[in-house]
C-alpha positions in Angstrom: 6.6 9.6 -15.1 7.0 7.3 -12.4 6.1 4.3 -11.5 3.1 2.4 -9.6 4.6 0.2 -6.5 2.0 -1.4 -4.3 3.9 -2.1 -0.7 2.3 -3.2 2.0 3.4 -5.7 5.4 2.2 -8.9 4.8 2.3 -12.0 7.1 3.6 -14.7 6.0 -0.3 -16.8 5.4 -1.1 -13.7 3.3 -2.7 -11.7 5.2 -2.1 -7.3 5.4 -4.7 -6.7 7.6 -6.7 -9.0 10.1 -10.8 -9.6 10.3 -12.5 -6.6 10.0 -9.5 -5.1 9.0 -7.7 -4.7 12.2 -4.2 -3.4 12.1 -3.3 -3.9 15.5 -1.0 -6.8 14.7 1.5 -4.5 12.7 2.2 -2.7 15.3 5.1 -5.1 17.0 6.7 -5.6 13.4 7.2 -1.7 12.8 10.4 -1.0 13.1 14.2 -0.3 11.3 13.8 -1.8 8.0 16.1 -0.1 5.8 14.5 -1.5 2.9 11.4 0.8 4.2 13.5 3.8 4.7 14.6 3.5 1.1 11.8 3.5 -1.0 9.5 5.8 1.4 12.3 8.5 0.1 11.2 7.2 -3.7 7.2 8.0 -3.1 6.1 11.0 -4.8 2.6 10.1 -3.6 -0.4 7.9 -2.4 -3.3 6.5 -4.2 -5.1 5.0 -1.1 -8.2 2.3 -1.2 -11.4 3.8 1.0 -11.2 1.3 3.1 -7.7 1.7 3.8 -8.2 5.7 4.1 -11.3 5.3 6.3 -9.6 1.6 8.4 -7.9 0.9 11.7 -4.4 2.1 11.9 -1.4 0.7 13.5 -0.4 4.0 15.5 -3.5 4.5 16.9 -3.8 6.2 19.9 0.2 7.6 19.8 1.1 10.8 17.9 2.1 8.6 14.1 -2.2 7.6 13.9 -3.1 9.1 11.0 -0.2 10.0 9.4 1.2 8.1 6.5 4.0 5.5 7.5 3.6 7.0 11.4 5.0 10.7 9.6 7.7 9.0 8.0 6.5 10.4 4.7 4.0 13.1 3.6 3.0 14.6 0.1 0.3 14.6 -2.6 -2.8 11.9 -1.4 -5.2 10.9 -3.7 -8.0 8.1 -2.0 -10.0 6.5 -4.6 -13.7 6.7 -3.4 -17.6 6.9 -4.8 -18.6 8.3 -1.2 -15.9 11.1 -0.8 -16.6 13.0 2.9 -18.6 16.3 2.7 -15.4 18.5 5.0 -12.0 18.4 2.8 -9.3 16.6 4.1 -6.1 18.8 4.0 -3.5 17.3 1.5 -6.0 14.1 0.3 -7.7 14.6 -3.3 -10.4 12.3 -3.0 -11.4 10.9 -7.0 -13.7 8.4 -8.2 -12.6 6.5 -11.0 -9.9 4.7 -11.4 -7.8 5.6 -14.3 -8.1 9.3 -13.4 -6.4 8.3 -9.6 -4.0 6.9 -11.0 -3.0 9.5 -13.7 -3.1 12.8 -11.5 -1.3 10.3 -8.6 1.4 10.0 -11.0 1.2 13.4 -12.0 1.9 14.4 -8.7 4.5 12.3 -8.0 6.7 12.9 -10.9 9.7 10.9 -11.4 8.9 9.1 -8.0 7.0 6.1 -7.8 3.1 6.3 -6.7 2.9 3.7 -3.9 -0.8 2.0 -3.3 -1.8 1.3 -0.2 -5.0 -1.2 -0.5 -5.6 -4.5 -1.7 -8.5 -3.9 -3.3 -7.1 -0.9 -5.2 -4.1 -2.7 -6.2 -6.1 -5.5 -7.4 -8.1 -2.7 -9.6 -4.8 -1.8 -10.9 -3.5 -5.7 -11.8 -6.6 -6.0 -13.7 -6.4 -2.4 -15.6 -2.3 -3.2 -16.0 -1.4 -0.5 -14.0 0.6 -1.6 -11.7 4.1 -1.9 -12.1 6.2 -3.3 -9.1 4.9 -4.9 -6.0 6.7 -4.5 -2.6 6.3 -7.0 0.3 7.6 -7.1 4.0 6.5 -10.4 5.1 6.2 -10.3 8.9 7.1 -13.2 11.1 3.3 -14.1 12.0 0.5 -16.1 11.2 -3.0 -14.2 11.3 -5.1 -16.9 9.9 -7.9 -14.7 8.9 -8.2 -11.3 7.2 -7.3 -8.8 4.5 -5.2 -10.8 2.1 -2.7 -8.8 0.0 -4.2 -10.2 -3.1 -8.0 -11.6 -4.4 -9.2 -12.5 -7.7 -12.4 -14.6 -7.6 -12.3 -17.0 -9.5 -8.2 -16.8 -9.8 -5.4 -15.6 -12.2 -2.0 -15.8 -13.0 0.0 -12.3 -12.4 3.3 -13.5 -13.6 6.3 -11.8 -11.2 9.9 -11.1 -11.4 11.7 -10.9 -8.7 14.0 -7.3 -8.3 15.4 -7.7 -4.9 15.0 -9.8 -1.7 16.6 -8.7 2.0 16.5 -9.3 5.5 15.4 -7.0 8.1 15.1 -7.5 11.6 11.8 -7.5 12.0 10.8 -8.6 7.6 11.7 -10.9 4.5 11.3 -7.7 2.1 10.7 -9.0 -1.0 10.4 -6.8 -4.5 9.2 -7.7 -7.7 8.0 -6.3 -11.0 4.8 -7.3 -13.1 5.7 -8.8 -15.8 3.8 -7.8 -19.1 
């Protein structure tokens, strides 16, 4: 089975999305990474936060809103919800606990990795020890208020290693594993 990657664009005070979860302020930073490129090839699916699944998007109003990575990648989606929507969403199994999401995501995706998009998702998955590498693009910008990519009330210590760092034009991409 593959492995659990949470990726997500970061900038660099720690913020992925801004108040109220606007993502309005990724939209300059998208663009050639070939970090990006790379592992959206190694996703064998999505398990997606509700908020995330139901939040703003950074192609909206162009033909990429709605689609994973603006189309750059599509497969198995799995959003993890209590409050799934009455009408079906083609391709997106909607589940409700945690452990199951995780398990049929990386049933889905095989060898490939199961990427999270959410910080609160990916938090759930820290704390159950789910989560195996972490993925950062750390945009040039300072939001000062929002989303950040992770909270623990109260705090912990997630001890990292580091797998790779590049440059992009437009990111510091940095990778890491969890350590256990």
């Amino acid at each position: 089975m593959g492995k659990v990657l949470y990726s997500a664009t970061m900038s660099l005070d720690g913020f992925i999305a801004g108040p109220a979860g606007d993502m309005s302020w990724l939209t300059e930073h998208i663009g050639p990474n070939p970090m990006v490129e790379e592992v959206i090839a190694e996703i064998g699916s999505l398990l997606v936060g509700n908020r995330t699944f139901r939040g703003d998007d950074p192609h909206k109003g162009t033909d990429k809103e709605g689609k994973p990575f603006g189309g750059g990648w599509s497969g198995p989606q799995f959003v993890l919800t209590h409050d799934a929507p009455a009408t079906p969403v083609p391709g997106v199994t909607f589940v409700g606990d945690l452990g199951e999401g995780v398990a049929a995501a990386k049933a889905a995706a095989g060898d490939k990795y199961v990427n999270l998009l959410g910080a609160d998702v990916a938090r759930q998955c820290i704390d159950a020890g789910l989560l195996d590498e972490i993925l950062v693009f750390i945009a040039p910008v300072l939001l000062g208020d929002g989303v950040r990519l992770f909270g623990h009330p109260g705090g912990t210590n997630v001890k990292l290693e580091r797998i790779r760092l590049a440059e992009a034009p437009n990111a510091t991409c940095l990778w890491l594993r969890v350590v256990r």
